[in-house]
C-alpha positions as a Markdown table, in Angstrom:
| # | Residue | x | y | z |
|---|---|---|---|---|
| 1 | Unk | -211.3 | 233.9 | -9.1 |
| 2 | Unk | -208.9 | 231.5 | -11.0 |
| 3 | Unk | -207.5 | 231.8 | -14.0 |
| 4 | Unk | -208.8 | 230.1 | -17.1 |
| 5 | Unk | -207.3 | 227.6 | -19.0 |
| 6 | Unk | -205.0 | 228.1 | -21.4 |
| 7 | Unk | -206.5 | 227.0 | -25.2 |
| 8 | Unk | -205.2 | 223.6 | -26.0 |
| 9 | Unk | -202.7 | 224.2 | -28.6 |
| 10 | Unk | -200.8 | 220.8 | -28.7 |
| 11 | Unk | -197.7 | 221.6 | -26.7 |
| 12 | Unk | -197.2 | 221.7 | -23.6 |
| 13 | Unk | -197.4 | 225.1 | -22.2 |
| 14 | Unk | -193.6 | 225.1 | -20.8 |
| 15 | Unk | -192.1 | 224.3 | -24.6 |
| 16 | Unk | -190.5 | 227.2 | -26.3 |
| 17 | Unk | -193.8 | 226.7 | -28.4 |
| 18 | Unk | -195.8 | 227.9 | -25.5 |
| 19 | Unk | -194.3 | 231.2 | -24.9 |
| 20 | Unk | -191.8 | 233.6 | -27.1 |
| 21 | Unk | -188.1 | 232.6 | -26.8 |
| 22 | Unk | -186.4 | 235.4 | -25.0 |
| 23 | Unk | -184.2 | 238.0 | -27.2 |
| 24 | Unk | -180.6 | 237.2 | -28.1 |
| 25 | Unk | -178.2 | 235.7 | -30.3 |
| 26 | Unk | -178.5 | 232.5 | -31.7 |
| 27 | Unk | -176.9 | 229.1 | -30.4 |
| 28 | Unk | -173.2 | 229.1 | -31.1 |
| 29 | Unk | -173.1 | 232.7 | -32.2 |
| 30 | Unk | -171.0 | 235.3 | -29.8 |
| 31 | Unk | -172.4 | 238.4 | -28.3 |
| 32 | Unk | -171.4 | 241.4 | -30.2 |
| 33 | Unk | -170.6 | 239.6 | -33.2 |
| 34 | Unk | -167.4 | 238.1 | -31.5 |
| 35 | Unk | -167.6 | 234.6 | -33.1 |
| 36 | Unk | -168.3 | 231.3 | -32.8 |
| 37 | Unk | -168.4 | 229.4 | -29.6 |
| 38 | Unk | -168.5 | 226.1 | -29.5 |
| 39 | Unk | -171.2 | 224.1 | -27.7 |
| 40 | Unk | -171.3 | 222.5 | -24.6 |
| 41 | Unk | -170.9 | 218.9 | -25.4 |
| 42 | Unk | -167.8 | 219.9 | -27.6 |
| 43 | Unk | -166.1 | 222.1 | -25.5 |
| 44 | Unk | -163.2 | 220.7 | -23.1 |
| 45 | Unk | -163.7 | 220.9 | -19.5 |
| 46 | Unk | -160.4 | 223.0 | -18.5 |
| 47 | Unk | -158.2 | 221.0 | -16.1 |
| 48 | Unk | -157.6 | 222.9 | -13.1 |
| 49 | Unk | -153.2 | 223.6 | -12.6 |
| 50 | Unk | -151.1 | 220.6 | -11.9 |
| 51 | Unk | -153.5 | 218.2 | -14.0 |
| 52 | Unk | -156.0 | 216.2 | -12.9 |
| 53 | Unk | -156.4 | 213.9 | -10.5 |
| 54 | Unk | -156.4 | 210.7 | -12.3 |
| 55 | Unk | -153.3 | 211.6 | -14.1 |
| 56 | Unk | -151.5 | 212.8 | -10.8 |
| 57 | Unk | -153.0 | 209.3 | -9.3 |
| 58 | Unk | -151.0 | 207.8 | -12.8 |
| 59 | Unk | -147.6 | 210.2 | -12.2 |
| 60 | Unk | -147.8 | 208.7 | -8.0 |
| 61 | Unk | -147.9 | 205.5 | -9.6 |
| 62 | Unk | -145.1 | 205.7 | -12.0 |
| 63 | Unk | -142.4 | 207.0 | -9.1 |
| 64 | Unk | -143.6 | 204.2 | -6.7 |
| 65 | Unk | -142.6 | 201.9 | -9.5 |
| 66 | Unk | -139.4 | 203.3 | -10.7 |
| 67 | Unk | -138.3 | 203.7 | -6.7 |
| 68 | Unk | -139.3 | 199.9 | -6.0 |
| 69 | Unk | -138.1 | 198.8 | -9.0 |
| 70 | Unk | -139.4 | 196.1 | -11.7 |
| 71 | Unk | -142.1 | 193.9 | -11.1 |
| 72 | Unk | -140.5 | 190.7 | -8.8 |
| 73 | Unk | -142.7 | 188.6 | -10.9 |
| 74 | Unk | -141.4 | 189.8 | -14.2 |
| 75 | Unk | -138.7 | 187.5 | -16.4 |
| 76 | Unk | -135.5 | 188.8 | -16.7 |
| 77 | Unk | -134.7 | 190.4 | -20.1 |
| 78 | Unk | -131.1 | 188.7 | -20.0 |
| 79 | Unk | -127.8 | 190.3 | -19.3 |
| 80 | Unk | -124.9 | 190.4 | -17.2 |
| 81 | Unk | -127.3 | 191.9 | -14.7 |
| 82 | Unk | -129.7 | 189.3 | -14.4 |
| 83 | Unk | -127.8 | 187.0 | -13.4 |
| 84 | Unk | -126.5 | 186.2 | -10.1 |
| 85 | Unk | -123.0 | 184.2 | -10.0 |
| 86 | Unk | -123.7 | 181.1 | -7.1 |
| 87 | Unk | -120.6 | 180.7 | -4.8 |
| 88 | Unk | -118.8 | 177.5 | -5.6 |
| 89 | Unk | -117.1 | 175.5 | -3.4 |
| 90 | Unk | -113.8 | 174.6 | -3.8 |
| 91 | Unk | -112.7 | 170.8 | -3.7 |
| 92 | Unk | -110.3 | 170.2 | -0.5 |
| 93 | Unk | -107.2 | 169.4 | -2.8 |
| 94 | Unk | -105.6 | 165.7 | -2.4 |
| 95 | Unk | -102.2 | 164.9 | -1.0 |
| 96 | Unk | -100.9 | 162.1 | -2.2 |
| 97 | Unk | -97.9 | 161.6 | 0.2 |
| 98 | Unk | -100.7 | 162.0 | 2.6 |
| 99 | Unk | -102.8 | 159.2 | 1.5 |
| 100 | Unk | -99.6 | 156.8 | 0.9 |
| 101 | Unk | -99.0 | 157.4 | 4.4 |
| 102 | Unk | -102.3 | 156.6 | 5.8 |
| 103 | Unk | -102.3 | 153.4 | 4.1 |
| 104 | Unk | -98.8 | 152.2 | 5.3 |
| 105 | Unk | -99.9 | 153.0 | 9.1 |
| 106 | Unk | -103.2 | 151.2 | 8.4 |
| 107 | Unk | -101.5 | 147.8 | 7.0 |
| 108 | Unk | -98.8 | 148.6 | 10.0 |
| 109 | Unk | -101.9 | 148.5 | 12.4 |
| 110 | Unk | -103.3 | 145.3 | 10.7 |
| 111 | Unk | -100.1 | 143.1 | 10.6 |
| 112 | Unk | -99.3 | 144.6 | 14.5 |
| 113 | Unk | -103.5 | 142.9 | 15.3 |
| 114 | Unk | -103.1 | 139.5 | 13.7 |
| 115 | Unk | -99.7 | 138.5 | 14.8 |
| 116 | Unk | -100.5 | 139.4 | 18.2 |
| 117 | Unk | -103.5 | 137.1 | 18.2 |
| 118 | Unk | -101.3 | 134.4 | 16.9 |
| 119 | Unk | -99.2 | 135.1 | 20.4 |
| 120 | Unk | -102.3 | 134.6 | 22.4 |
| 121 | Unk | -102.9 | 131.3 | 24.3 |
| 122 | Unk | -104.8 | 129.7 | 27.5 |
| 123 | Unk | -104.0 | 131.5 | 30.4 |
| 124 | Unk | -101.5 | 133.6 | 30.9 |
| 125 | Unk | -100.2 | 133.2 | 27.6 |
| 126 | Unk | -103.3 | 135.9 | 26.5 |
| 127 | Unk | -101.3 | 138.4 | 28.3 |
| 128 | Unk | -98.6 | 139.3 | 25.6 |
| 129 | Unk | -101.8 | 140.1 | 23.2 |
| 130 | Unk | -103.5 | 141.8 | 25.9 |
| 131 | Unk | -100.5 | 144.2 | 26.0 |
| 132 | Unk | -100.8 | 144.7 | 22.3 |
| 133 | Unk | -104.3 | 145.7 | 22.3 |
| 134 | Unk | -103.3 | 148.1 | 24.8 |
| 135 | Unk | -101.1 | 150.1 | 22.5 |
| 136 | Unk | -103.7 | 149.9 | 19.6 |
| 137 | Unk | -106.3 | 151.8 | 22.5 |
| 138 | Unk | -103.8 | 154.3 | 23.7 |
| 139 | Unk | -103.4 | 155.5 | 20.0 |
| 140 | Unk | -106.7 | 155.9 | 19.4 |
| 141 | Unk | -107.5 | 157.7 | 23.1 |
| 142 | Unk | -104.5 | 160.3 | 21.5 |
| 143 | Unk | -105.9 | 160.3 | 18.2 |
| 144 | Unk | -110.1 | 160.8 | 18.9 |
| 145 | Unk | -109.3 | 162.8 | 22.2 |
| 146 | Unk | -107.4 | 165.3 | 20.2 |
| 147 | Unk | -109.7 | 165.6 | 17.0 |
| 148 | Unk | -113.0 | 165.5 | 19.1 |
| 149 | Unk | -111.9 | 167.9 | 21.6 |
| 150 | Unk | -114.6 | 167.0 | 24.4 |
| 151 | Unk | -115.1 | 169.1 | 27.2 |
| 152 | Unk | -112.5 | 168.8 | 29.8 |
| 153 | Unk | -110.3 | 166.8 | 27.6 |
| 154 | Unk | -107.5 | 166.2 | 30.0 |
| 155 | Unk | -110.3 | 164.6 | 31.9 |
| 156 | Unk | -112.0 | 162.4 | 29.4 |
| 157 | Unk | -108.2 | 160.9 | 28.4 |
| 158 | Unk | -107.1 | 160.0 | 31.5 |
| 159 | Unk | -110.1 | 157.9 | 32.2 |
| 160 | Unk | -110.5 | 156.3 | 28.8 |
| 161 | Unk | -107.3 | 155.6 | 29.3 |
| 162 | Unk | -108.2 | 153.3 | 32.5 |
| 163 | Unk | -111.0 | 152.2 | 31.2 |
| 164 | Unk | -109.0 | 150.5 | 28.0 |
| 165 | Unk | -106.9 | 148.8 | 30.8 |
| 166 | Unk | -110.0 | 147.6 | 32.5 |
| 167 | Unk | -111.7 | 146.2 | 29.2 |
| 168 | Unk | -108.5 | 144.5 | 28.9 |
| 169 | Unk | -108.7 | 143.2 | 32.5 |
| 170 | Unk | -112.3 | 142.1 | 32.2 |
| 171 | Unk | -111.2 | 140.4 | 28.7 |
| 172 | Unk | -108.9 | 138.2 | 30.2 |
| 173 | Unk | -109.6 | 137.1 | 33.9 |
| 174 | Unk | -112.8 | 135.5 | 33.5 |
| 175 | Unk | -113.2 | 132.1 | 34.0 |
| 176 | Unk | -115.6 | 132.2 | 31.1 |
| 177 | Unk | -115.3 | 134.6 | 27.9 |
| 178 | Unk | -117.9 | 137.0 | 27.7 |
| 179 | Unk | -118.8 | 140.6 | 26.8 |
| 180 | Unk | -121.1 | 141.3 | 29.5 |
| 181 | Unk | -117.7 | 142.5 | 31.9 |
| 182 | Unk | -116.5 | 144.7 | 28.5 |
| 183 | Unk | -120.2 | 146.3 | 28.4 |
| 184 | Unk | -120.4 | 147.2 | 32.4 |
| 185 | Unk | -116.6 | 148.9 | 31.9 |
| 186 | Unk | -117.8 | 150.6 | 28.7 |
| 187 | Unk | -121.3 | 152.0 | 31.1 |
| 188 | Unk | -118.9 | 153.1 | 34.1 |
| 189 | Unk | -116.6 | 154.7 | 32.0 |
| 190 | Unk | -119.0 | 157.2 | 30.3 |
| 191 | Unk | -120.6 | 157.9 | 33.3 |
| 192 | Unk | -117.4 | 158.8 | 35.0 |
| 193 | Unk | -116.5 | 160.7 | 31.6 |
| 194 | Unk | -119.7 | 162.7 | 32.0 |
| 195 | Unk | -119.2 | 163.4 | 35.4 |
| 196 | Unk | -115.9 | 164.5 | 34.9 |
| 197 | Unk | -117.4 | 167.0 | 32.3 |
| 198 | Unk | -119.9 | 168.2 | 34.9 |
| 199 | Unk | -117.3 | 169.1 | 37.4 |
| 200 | Unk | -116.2 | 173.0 | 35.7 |
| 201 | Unk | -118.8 | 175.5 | 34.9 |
| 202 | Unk | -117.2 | 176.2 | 31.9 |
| 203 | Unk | -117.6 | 172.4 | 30.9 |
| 204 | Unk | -120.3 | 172.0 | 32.1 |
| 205 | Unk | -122.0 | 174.4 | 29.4 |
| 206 | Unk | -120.7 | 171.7 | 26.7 |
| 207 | Unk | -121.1 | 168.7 | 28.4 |
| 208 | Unk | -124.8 | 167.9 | 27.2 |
| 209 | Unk | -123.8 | 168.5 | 23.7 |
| 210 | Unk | -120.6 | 166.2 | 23.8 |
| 211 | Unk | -122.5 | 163.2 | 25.1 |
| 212 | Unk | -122.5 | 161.4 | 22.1 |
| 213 | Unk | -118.5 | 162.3 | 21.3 |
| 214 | Unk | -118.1 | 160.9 | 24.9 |
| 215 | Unk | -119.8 | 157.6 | 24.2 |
| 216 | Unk | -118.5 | 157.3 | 21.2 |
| 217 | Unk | -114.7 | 157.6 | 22.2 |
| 218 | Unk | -115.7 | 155.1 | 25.3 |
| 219 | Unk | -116.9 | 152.4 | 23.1 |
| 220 | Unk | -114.3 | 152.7 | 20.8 |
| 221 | Unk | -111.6 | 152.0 | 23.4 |
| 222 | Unk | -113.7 | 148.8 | 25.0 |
| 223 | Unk | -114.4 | 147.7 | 21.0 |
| 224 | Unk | -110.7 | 146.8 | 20.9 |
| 225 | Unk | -111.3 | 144.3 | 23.8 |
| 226 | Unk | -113.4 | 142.2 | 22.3 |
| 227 | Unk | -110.2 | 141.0 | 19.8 |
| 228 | Unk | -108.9 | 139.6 | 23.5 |
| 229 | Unk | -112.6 | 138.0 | 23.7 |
| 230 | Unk | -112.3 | 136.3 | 20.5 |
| 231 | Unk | -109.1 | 134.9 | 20.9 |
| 232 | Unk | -109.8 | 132.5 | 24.0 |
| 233 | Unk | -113.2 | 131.0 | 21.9 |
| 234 | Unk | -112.9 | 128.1 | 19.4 |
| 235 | Unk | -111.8 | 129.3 | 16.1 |
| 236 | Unk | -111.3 | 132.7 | 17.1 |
| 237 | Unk | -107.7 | 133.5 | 16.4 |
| 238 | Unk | -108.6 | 132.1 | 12.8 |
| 239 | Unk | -111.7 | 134.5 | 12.9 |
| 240 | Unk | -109.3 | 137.5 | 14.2 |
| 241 | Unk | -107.2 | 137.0 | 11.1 |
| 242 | Unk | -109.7 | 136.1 | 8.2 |
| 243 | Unk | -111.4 | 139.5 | 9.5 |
| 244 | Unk | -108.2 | 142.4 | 10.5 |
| 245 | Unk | -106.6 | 140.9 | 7.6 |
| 246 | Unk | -109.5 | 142.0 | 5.2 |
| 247 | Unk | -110.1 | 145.4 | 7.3 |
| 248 | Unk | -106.1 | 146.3 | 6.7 |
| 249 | Unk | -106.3 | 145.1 | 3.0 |
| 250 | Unk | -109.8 | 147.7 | 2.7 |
| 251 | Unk | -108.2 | 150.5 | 4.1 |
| 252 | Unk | -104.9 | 150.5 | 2.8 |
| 253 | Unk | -106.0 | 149.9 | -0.9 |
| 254 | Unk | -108.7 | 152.6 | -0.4 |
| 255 | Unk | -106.1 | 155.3 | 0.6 |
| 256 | Unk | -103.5 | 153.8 | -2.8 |
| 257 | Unk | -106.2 | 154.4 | -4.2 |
| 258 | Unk | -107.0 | 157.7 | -3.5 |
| 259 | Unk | -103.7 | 158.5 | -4.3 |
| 260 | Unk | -103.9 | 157.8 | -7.6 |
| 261 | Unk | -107.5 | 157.3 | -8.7 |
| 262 | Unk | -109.3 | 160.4 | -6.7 |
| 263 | Unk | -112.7 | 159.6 | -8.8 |
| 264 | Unk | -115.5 | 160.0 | -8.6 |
| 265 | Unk | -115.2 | 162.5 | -5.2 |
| 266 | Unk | -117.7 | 162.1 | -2.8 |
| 267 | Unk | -118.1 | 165.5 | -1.7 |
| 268 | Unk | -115.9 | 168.5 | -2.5 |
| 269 | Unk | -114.7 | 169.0 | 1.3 |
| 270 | Unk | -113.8 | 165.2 | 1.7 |
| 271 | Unk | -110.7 | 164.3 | 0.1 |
| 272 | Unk | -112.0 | 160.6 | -0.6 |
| 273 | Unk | -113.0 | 159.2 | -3.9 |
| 274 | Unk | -115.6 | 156.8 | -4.5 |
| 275 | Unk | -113.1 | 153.8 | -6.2 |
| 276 | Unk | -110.9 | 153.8 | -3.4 |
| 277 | Unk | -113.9 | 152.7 | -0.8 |
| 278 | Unk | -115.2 | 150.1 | -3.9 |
| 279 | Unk | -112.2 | 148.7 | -4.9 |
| 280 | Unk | -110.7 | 148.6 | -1.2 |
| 281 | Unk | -114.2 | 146.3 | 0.2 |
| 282 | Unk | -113.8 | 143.8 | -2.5 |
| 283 | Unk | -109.9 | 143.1 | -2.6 |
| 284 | Unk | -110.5 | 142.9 | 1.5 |
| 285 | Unk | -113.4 | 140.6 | 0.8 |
| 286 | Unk | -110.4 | 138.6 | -1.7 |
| 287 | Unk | -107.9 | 138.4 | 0.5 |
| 288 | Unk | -110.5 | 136.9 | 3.1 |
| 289 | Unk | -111.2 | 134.1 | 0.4 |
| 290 | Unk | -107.8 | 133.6 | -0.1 |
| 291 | Unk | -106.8 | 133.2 | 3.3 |
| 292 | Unk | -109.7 | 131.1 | 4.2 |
| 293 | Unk | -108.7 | 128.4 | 1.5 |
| 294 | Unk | -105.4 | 127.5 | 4.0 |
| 295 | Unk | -107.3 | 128.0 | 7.5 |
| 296 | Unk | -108.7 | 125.4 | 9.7 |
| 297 | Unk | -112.3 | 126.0 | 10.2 |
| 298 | Unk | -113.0 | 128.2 | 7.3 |
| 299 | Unk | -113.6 | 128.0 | 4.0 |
| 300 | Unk | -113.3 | 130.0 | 0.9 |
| 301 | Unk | -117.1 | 131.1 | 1.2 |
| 302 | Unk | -117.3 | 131.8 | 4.9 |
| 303 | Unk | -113.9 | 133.3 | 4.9 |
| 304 | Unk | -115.7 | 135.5 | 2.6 |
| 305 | Unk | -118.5 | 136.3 | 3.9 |
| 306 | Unk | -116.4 | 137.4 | 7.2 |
| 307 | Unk | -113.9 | 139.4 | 5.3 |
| 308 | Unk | -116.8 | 141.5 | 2.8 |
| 309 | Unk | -118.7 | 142.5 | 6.7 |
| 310 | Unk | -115.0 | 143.5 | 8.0 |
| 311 | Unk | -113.6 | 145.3 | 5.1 |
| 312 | Unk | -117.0 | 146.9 | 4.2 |
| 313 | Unk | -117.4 | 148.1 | 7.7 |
| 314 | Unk | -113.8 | 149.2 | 8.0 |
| 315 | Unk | -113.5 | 151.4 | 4.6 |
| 316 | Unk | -116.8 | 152.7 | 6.0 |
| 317 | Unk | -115.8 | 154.0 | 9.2 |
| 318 | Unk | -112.9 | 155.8 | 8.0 |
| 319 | Unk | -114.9 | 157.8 | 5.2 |
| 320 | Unk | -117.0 | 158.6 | 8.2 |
| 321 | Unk | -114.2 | 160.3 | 9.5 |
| 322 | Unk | -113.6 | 161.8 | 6.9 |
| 323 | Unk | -117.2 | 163.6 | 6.8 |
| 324 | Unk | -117.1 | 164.3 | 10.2 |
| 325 | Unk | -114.0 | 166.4 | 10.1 |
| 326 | Unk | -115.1 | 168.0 | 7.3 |
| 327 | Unk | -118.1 | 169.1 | 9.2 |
| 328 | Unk | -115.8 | 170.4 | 11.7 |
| 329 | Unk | -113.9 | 172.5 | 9.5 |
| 330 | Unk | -116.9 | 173.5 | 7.9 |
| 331 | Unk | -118.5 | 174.8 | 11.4 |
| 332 | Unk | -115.5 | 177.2 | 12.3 |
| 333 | Unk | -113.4 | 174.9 | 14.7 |
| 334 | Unk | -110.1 | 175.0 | 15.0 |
| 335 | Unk | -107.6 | 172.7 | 13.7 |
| 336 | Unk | -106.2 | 169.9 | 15.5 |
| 337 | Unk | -103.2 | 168.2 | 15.6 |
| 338 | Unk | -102.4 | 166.5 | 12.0 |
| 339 | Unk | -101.5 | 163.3 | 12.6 |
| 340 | Unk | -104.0 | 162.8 | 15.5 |
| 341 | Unk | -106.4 | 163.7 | 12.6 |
| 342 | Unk | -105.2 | 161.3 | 10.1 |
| 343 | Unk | -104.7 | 158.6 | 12.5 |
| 344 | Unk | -108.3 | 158.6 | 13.2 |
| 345 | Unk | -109.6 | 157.1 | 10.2 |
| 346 | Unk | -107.9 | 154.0 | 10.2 |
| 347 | Unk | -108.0 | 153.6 | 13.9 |
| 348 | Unk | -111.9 | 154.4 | 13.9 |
| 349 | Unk | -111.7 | 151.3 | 11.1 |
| 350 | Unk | -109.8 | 148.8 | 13.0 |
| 351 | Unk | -112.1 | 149.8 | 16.1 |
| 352 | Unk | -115.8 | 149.3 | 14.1 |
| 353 | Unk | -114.1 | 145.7 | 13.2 |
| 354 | Unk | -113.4 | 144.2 | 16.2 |
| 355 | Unk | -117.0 | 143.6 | 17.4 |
| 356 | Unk | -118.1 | 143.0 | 13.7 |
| 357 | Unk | -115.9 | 140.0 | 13.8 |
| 358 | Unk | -116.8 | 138.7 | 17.3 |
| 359 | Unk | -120.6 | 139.0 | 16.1 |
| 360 | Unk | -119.6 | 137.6 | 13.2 |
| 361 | Unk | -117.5 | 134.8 | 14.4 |
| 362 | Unk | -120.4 | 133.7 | 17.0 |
| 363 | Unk | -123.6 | 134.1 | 14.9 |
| 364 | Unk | -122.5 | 132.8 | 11.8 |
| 365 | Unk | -119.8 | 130.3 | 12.2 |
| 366 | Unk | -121.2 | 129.0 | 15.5 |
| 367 | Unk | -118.1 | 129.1 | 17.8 |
């Protein structure tokens, strides 16, 4: 049989109503009269030993930190120790006997141009100005050979050294004056400087990387023939003075200059200053005028116009120079010899000239 019902009281039958509680204290009153004990919800859950694990996560955290360090992000509080001291470079100092010197062999390298273009004549009489151009080329074979230093050096000399006589050759036997026999010299002399390079394995491993030094010493040396070019043309020998005249005024006014008025330097490894290259182009361009008021042919304007391309191209090409031994220096290499290195700039000047005034000469003056 199953039980009955229990009487509806109003409760439900598993309330403490329902039934008697059991026997014992009261809530929050001790066994044996031992005191109070706090309730559940008050009481503090004991931590086991060591802490717990969000504040042994936090601890973890706190040594990562210190051992890495602040925050990269984070600003700098200030301090000696926040900041970093840059290196500084060190501005290459001036010599000014140097620079003096430099500009004597550059107006020495001028006057030496234009009075052997005023030797020049029909003929045979071209010779005696040949011959002088010839010198100018030797210097600068010594003078780029040695401060270049191409692969198999010895090599590359001796045949830019043939090849000047052959531009020189080429300049003057023709029937006709042309640069075509000056450009087919220039062509067989690089390849023969190339090949010269290729001959040594030890060259040969710098031989694609000095193509451009190779080139650039074999078009320097042919440039010079072009002076011979523009002598036996109409008005030439007035164009070959209007222009080395300006070059040599440029250059030697720019290194006075820097002798005395360094400012403002162009870069702290280049020993040049910025009013030496500005002031140099335009007392070249006035001596140009100058000269052009007393020459047949020219006058003051188009004298001008030659001598600012000349002198601007000249004072140009010997801060080039400049920045390109710099660069050396700056890239470990070893020192070459002084005055090969000094020479350079004016002869690298004289050199950029040359076809500037033939180009000149032919496009603009019409000769």
């Amino acid at each position: 049989m199953f039980p009955s019902t229990p009487p509806d009281t109003g409760r439900d039958p598993w309330s403490d109503g329902g039934r008697p509680a059991p026997p014992g204290p009261p809530r929050g009153v001790a066994p044996h009269g031992r005191g109070v004990v706090p309730s559940q919800s008050a009481a503090p859950h004991p931590e086991p030993e060591g802490g717990s694990e969000p504040g042994r996560r936090r601890e973890r955290a706190g040594g990562r930190a210190s051992r890495r360090g602040p925050d990269r992000g984070a600003e700098p509080t200030g301090g000696e120790d926040a900041e970093t001291p840059q290196d500084e470079v060190e501005p290459v100092p001036i010599r000014r006997p140097l620079s003096v010197a430099i500009a004597g062999f550059a107006a020495l390298l001028g006057i030496g141009l234009v009075f052997g273009a005023q030797t020049a004549g029909p003929g045979s009489a071209r010779i005696p100005f040949a011959v002088v151009v010839f010198g100018v080329q030797v210097l600068f074979v010594l003078a780029w050979t040695m401060a270049i230093r191409p692969p198999a050096l010895p090599v590359v000399a001796v045949i830019s050294l043939v090849v000047a006589g052959a531009a020189d050759i080429a300049a003057v036997a023709p029937q006709v004056a042309s640069l075509a026999p000056l450009g087919y010299v220039a062509a067989a002399g690089f390849m023969a400087g190339v090949l010269g390079q290729l001959v040594r394995p030890h060259d040969r491993a710098r031989a694609t990387d000095s193509l451009g030094s190779t080139l650039l010493i074999m078009v320097g040396v042919v440039s010079f023939g072009t002076l011979v070019v523009l002598s036996r043309i109409p008005v030439g020998t007035q164009a070959i003075f209007v222009s080395l005249a300006a070059a040599g005024v440029a250059l030697m006014v720019a290194r006075l200059t820097d002798a005395v008025l360094p400012w403002p330097r162009l870069a702290p490894q280049v020993p040049r200053g910025a009013a030496g290259v500005v002031l140099g182009a335009m007392l070249g361009t006035l001596t140009s005028a100058v000269i052009g008021i007393y020459l047949v042919g020219f006058t003051p304007t188009s004298a001008a116009v030659v001598g600012l391309v000349s002198a601007g191209t000249a004072v140009l090409a010997d801060l080039a120079v400049g920045y390109a031994e710099a660069g050396r220096q700056m890239a470990g290499q070893p020192p070459t010899m002084w005055v090969a290195r000094h020479m350079q700039g004016p002869l690298g000047g004289f050199a950029l000239a040359a076809p500037v005034a033939y180009a000149i000469s032919v496009l603009f003056l019409g000769t």
